[in-house]
LOKE-264642 format. One record per residue (C-alpha): x, z, y; residue in one letter. Coordinates in nm, 3 decimals, padded with zeros to 5 digits. Layout:
N
+---------+---------+---------+----+
!    east !      up !   north ! aa !
+---------+---------+---------+----+
!       X !       Z !       Y !  A !
...
+---------+---------+---------+----+
***
This chain:
180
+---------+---------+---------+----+
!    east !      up !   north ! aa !
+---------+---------+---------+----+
!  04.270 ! -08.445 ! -05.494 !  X !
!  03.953 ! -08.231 ! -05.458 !  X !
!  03.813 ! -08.068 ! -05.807 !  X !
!  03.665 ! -07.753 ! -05.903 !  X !
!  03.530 ! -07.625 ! -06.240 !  X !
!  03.193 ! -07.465 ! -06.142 !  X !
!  03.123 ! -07.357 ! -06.513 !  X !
!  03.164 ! -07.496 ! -06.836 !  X !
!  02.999 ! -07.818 ! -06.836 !  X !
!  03.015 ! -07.858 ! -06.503 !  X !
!  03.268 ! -07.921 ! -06.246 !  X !
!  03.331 ! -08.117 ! -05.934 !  X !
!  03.573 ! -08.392 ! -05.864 !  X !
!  03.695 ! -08.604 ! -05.548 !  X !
!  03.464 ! -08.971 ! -05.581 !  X !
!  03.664 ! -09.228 ! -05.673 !  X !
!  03.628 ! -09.598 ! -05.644 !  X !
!  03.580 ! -09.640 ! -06.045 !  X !
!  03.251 ! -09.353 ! -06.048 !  X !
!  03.050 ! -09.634 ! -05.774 !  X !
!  02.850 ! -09.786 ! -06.136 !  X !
!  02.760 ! -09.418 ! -06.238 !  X !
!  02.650 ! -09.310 ! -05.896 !  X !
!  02.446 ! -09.588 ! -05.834 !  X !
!  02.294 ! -09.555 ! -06.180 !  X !
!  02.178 ! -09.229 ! -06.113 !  X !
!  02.078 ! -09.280 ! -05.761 !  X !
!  01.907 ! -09.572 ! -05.936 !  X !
!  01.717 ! -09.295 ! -06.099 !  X !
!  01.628 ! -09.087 ! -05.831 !  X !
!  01.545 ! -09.333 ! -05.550 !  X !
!  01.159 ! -09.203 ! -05.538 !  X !
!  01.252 ! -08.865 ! -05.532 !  X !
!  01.583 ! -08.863 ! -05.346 !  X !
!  01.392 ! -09.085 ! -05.082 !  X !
!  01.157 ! -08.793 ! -04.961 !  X !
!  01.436 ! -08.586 ! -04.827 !  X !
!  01.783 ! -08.852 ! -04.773 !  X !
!  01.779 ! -09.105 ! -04.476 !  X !
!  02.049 ! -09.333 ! -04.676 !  X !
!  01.840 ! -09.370 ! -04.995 !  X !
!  01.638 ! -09.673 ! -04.876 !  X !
!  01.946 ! -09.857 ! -04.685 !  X !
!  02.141 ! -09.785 ! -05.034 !  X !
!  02.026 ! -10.067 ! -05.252 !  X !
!  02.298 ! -10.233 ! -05.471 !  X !
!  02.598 ! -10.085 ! -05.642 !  X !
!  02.840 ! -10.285 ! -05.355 !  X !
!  02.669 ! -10.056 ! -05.106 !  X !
!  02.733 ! -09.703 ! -05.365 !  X !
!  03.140 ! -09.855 ! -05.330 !  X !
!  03.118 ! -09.862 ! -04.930 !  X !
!  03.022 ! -09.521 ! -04.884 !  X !
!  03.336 ! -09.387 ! -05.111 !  X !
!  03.538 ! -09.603 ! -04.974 !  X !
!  03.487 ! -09.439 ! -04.645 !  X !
!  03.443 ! -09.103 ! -04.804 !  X !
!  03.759 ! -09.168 ! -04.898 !  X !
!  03.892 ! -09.290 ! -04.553 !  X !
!  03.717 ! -08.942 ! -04.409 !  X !
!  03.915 ! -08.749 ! -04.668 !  X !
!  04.299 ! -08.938 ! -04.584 !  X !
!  04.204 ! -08.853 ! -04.219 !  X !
!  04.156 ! -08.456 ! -04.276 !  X !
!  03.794 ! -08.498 ! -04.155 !  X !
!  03.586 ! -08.414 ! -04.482 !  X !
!  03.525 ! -08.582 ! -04.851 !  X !
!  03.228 ! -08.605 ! -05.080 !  X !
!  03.224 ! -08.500 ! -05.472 !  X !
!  03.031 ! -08.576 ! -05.738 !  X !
!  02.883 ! -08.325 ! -05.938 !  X !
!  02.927 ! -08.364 ! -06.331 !  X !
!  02.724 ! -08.165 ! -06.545 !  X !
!  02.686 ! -08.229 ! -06.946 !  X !
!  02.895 ! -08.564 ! -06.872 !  X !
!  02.754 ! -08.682 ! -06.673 !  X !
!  02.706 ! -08.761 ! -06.283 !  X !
!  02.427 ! -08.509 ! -06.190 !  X !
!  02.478 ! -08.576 ! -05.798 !  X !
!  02.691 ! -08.533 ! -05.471 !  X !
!  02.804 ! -08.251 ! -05.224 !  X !
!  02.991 ! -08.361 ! -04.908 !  X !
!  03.214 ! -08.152 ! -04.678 !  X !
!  03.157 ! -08.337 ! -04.390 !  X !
!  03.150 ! -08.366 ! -03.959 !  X !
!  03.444 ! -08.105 ! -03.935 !  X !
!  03.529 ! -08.016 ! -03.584 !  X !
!  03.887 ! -07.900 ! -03.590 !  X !
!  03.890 ! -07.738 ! -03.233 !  X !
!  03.608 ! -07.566 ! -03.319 !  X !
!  03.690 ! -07.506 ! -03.677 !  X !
!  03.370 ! -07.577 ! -03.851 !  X !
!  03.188 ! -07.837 ! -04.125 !  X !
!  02.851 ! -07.936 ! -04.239 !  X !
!  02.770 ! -07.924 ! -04.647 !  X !
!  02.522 ! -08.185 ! -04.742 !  X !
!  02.410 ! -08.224 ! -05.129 !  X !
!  02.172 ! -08.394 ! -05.347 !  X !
!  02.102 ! -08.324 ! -05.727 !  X !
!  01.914 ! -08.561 ! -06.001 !  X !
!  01.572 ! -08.383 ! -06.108 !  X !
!  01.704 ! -08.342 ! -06.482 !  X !
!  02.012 ! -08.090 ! -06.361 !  X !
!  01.819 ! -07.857 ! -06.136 !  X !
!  01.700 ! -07.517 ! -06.206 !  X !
!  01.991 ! -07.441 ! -06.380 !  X !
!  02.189 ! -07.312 ! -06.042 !  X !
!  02.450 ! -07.549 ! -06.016 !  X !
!  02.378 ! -07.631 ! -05.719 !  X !
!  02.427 ! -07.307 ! -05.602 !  X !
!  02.753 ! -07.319 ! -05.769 !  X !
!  02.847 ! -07.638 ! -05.609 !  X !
!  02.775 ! -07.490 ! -05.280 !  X !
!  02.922 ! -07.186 ! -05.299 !  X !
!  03.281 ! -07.333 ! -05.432 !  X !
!  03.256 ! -07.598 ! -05.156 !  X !
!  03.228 ! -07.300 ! -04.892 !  X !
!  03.467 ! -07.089 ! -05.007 !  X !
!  03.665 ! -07.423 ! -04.987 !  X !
!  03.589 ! -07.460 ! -04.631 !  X !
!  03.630 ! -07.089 ! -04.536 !  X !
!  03.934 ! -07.000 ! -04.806 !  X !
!  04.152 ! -07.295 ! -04.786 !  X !
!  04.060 ! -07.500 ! -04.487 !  X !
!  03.999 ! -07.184 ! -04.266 !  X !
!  03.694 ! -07.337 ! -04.087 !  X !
!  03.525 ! -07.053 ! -03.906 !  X !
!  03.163 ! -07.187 ! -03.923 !  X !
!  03.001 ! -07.352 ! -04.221 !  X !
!  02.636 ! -07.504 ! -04.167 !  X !
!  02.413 ! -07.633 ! -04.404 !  X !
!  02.074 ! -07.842 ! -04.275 !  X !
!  01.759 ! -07.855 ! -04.470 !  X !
!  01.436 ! -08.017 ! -04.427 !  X !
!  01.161 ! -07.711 ! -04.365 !  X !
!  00.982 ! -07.904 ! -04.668 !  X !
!  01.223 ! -07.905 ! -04.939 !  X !
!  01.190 ! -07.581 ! -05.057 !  X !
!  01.450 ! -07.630 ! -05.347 !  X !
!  01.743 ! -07.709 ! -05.073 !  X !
!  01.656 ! -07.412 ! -04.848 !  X !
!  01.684 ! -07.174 ! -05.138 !  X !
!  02.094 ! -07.277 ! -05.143 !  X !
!  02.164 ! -07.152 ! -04.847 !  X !
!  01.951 ! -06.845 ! -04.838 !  X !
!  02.087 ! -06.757 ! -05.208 !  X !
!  02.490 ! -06.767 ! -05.049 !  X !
!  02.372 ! -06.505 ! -04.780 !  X !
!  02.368 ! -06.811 ! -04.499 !  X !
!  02.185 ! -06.724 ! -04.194 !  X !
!  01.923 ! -06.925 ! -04.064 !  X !
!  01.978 ! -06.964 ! -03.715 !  X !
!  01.683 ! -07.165 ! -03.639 !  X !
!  01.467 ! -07.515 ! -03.663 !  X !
!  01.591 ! -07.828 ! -03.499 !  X !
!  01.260 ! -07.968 ! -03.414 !  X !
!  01.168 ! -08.324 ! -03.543 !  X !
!  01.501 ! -08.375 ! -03.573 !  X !
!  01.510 ! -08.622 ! -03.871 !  X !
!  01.320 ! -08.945 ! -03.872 !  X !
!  01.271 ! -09.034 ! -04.236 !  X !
!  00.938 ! -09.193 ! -04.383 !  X !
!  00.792 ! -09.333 ! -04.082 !  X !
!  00.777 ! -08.936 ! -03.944 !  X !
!  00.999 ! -08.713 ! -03.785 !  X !
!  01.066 ! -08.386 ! -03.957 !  X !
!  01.194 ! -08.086 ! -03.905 !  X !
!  01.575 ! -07.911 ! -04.015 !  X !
!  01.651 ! -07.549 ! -04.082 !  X !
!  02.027 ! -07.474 ! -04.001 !  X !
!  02.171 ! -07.225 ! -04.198 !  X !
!  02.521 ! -07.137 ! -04.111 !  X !
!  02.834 ! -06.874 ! -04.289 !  X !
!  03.071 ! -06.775 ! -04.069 !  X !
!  03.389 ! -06.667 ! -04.175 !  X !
!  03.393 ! -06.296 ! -04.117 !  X !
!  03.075 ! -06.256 ! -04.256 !  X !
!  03.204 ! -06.467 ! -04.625 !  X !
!  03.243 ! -06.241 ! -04.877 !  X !
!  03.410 ! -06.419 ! -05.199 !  X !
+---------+---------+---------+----+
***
């Protein structure tokens, strides 16, 4: 199983089944904010529907094709990071994250990201790591650009969230460019 310790007081661990009530709680909490940036906030609306989405993060993860973790911090669930749409033949991944209002600031996000790349780089040996942010969060864009990711451009209305399209930076590490 996936875990890392990020810091003291923080750490990340493979979702489970059995974290579905805490995760919902706190997306509970978050569902105004969360729902300016995350497609999935407004479809996600009972804790049955929190369960469905591990349970397939799980399925991703038995197939070799990804997993999500949840990000503890002080105890508690602070948010998620997922490792996900891994091309094998072309050996690279997509990081996606989200973190309650009440955890950020304090960088570890930045820590998330950063073990969840070297993950992908050190011990899966993708080649390519992207990360896609909305051109208006300013508070995702800054992960990427802190881990020395390269923006390679702006996919162009290429998210349809609020009843508007919006735009996505890609970022993207490549392997020989990682430095640990």
């Amino acid at each position: 199983m996936f875990s890392a310790i990020l810091r003291p007081g923080a750490e990340l661990r493979l979702l489970e089944e059995r974290h579905a009530p805490a995760l919902f709680s706190r997306v509970e909490r978050e569902r105004e904010y969360l729902r300016q940036w995350m497609p999935w906030v407004d479809v996600t609306r009972t804790e049955e529907d929190i369960l469905a989405f591990i349970r397939r993060m799980l399925d991703t993860f038995a197939s070799n094709q990804g997993f999500s973790a949840g990000i503890w911090a002080d105890g508690s669930i602070a948010g998620v990071i997922t490792l996900h749409k891994i091309d094998w033949v072309n050996r690279k991944g997509e990081i996606g994250y989200w973190l309650g209002r009440e955890f950020q600031g304090r960088g570890i996000m930045t820590d998330a990201a950063r073990a969840l790349t070297d993950h992908a780089i050190v011990e899966l040996q993708l080649n390519r790591v992207e990360i896609l942010c909305a051109t208006g969060n300013a508070k995702s864009r800054a992960i990427p650009k802190r881990l020395g990711f390269t923006l390679e451009g702006v996919l162009r209305e290429a998210q349809f969230l609020n009843e508007r399209y919006d735009d996505l930076e890609l970022y993207s590490m490549l392997r020989g460019g990682y430095r640990r």
